[in-house]
N, C-alpha and C positions, 0 to 999 in steps of 0.2 A: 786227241793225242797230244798235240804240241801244249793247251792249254793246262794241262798239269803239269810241263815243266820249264822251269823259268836258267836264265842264261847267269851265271856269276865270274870275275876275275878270280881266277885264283892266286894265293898267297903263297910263301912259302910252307906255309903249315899245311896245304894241300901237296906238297911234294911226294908224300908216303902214300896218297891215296892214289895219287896219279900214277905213279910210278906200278903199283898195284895191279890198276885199273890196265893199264895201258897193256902190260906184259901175258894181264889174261887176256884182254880183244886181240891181243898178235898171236897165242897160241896157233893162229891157223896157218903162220907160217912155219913149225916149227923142222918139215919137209927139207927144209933149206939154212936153218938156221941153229947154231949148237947154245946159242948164249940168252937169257932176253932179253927183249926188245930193248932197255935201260934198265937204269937205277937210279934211286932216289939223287945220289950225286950229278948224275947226269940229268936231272932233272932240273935241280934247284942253277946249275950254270945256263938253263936254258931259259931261266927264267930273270936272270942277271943280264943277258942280253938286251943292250938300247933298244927300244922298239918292240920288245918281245913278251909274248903273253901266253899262259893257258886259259883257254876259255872252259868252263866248267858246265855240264848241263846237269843239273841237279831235277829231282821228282819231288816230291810235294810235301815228302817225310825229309828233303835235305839229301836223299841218297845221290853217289855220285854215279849217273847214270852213263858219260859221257865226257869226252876229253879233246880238246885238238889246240896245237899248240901253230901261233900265230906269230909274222914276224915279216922284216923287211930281210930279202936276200942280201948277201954281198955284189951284187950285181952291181954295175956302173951305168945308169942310175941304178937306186937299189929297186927292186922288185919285191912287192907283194908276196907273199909265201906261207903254206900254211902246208902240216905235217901231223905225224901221228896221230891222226884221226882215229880214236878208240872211246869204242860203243861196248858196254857191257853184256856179254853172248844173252844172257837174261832179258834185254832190251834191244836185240839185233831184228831186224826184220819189220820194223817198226815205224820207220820213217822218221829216227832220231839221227842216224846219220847226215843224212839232207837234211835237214833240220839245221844242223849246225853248218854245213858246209855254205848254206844259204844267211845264215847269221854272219860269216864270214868275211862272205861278197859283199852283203850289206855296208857292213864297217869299214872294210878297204873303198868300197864305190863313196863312201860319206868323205875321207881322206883324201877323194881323186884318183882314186887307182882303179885303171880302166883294164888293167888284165889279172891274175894271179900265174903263179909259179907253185907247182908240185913236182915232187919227184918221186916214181914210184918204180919196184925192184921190177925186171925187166922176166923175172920166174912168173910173176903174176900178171898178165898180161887185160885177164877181166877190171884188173883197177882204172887200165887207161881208158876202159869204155864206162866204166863206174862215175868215171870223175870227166867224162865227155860236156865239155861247156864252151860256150864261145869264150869265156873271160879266162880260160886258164889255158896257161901251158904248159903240158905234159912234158916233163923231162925221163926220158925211160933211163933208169941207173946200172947200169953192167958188171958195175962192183960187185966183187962176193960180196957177202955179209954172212955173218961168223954169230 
């Protein structure tokens, strides 16, 4: 599994495919949500962010399999953090998820960051057991989201 696909930063010029990518793996909210998940605009400001990254998991032909965007909170100190975690439905079920969420850990523990921060909507309640790790904590979010 994991050795056919390799880990890349993405660029701006990945902002349309992310933004793509990301909107079909959130379909499965869509129970609770009218709009999606972003857009390209809101993509490329996340990517302007000091500190802040998309990580890209590509498959062997370049295809973009996989997405989650990575970053330091505003927290005082700031916090580790990592979000929109989107797996192509075509590639779900796979062990790409972990995959990446374990690439994550990785790079933040190389940095010195001994915990992470997620924040996940509080309608989905299986993500806080999804993302159950000693090194993270779970923020449950109470906001609508629209």
């Amino acid at each position: 599994m994991g050795s056919s696909f390799r880990f890349s930063k993405a660029g701006p010029e990945d902002a349309d495919r992310i933004t793509e990518l990301t909107n079909l793996a959130f379909e499965v909210e869509a129970f609770f949500k009218t709009k999606p998940r972003t857009n390209v605009d809101g993509v490329k400001q996340m990517m302007e962010k000091p500190d802040s990254e998309f990580l890209l998991l590509l498959d062997s032909q370049d295809n973009l399999a996989g997405s989650i965007f990575i970053t330091l909170n505003d927290d005082t100190p700031p916090n580790a953090y990592f979000g929109m975690l989107s797996i192509h439905p075509s590639q779900q079920g796979k062990g790409l998820g972990k995959m990446m969420v374990l690439e994550v850990e990785k790079r933040f523990r190389e940095r010195g960051f001994t915990s992470l921060v997620i924040t996940t909507v509080s309608v989905r309640p299986e993500l806080q057991t999804y993302y159950g790790s000693e090194m993270w904590s779970i923020r449950p979010c109470s906001k609508r989201v629209s």
